[in-house]
C-alpha positions in Angstrom: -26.4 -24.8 -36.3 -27.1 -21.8 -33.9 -25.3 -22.6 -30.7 -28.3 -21.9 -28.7 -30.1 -25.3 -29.9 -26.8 -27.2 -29.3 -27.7 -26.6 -25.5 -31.0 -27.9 -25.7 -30.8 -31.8 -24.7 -34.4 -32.9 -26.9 -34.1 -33.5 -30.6 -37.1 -32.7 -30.9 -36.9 -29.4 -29.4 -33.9 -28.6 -31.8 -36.2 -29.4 -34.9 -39.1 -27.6 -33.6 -36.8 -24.6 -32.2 -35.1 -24.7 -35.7 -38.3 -24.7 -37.8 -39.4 -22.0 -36.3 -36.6 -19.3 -36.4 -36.0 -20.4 -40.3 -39.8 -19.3 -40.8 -39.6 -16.1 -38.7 -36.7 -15.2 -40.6 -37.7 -15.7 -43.9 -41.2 -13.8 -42.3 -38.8 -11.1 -42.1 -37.1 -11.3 -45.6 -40.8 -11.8 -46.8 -41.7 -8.0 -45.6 -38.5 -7.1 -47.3 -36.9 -6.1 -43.7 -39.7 -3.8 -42.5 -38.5 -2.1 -39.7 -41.3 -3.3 -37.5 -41.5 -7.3 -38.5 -37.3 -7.2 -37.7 -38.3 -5.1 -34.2 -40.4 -8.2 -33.2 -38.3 -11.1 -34.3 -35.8 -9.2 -32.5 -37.7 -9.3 -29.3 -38.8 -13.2 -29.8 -35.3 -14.1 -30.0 -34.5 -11.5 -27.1 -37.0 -12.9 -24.8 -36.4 -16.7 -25.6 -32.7 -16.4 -24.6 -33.3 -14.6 -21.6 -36.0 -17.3 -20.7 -33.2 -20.0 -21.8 -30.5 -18.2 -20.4 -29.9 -17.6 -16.4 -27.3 -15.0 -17.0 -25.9 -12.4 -19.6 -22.5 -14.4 -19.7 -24.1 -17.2 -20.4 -26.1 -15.6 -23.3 -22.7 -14.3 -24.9 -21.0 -17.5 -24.3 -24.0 -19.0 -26.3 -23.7 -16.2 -28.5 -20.2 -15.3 -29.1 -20.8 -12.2 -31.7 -22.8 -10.8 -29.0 -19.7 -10.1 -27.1 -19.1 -6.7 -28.5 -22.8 -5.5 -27.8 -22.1 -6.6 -24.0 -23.6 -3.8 -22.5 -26.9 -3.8 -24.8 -27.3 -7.2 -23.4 -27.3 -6.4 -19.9 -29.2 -3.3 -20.6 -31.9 -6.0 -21.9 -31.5 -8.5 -19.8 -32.4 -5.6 -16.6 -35.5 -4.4 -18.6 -37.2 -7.5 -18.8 -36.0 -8.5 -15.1 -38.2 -5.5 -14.0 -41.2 -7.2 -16.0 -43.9 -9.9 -15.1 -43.7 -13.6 -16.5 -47.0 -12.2 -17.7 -45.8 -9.1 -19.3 -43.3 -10.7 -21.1 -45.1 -13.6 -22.6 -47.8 -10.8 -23.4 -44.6 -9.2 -25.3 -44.0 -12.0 -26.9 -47.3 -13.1 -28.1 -47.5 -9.6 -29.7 -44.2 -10.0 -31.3 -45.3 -13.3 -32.9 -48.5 -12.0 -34.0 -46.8 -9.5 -36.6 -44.8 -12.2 -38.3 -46.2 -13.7 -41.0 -45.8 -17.9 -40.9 -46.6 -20.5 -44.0 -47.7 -23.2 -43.3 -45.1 -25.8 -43.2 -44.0 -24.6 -39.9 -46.8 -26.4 -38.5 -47.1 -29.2 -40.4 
């Protein structure tokens, strides 16, 4: 399981969290990897670990394969620092919008 779910202390958060990446990546597979789809499940799970995650190091020790790409993390991490709770979640909400769910992610 990602190491990012282990953290969070609900089960049912886990399930729910789970859920949903496995439907925005197949959402992305679905598209056949169009660039656009990957651009915005990129930035929903961008934006959901800097909301989870007070710090780069602790988004890399979450994440270890991230390690390498240090440097784009904190280059990330300072763009959305100079944006509005608003702006991001508007971010977000766009991102979400161009993925394509079934149905069993909410049932």
């Amino acid at each position: 399981m990602n190491p990012f779910l282990n953290q969070i202390a609900s089960p049912d958060t886990i399930e729910l969290l789970a859920k949903f990446f496995d439907a925005a990546s197949k959402s992305v597979k679905r598209v056949n990897y169009n660039s656009e789809t990957l651009e915005a499940f990129d930035l929903i799970q961008a934006i959901s670990c800097y909301r989870y995650f007070p710090s780069v190091d602790e988004c890399i020790e979450a994440f270890p394969s991230l390690d390498s790409d240090r440097n784009k993390v904190k280059y990330i991490w300072e763009q959305f620092d100079k944006l509005t709770p608003k702006q991001l979640s508007d971010i977000y909400i766009s991102s979400l919008n161009k993925l394509t769910f079934n149905e069993d992610l909410v049932a």
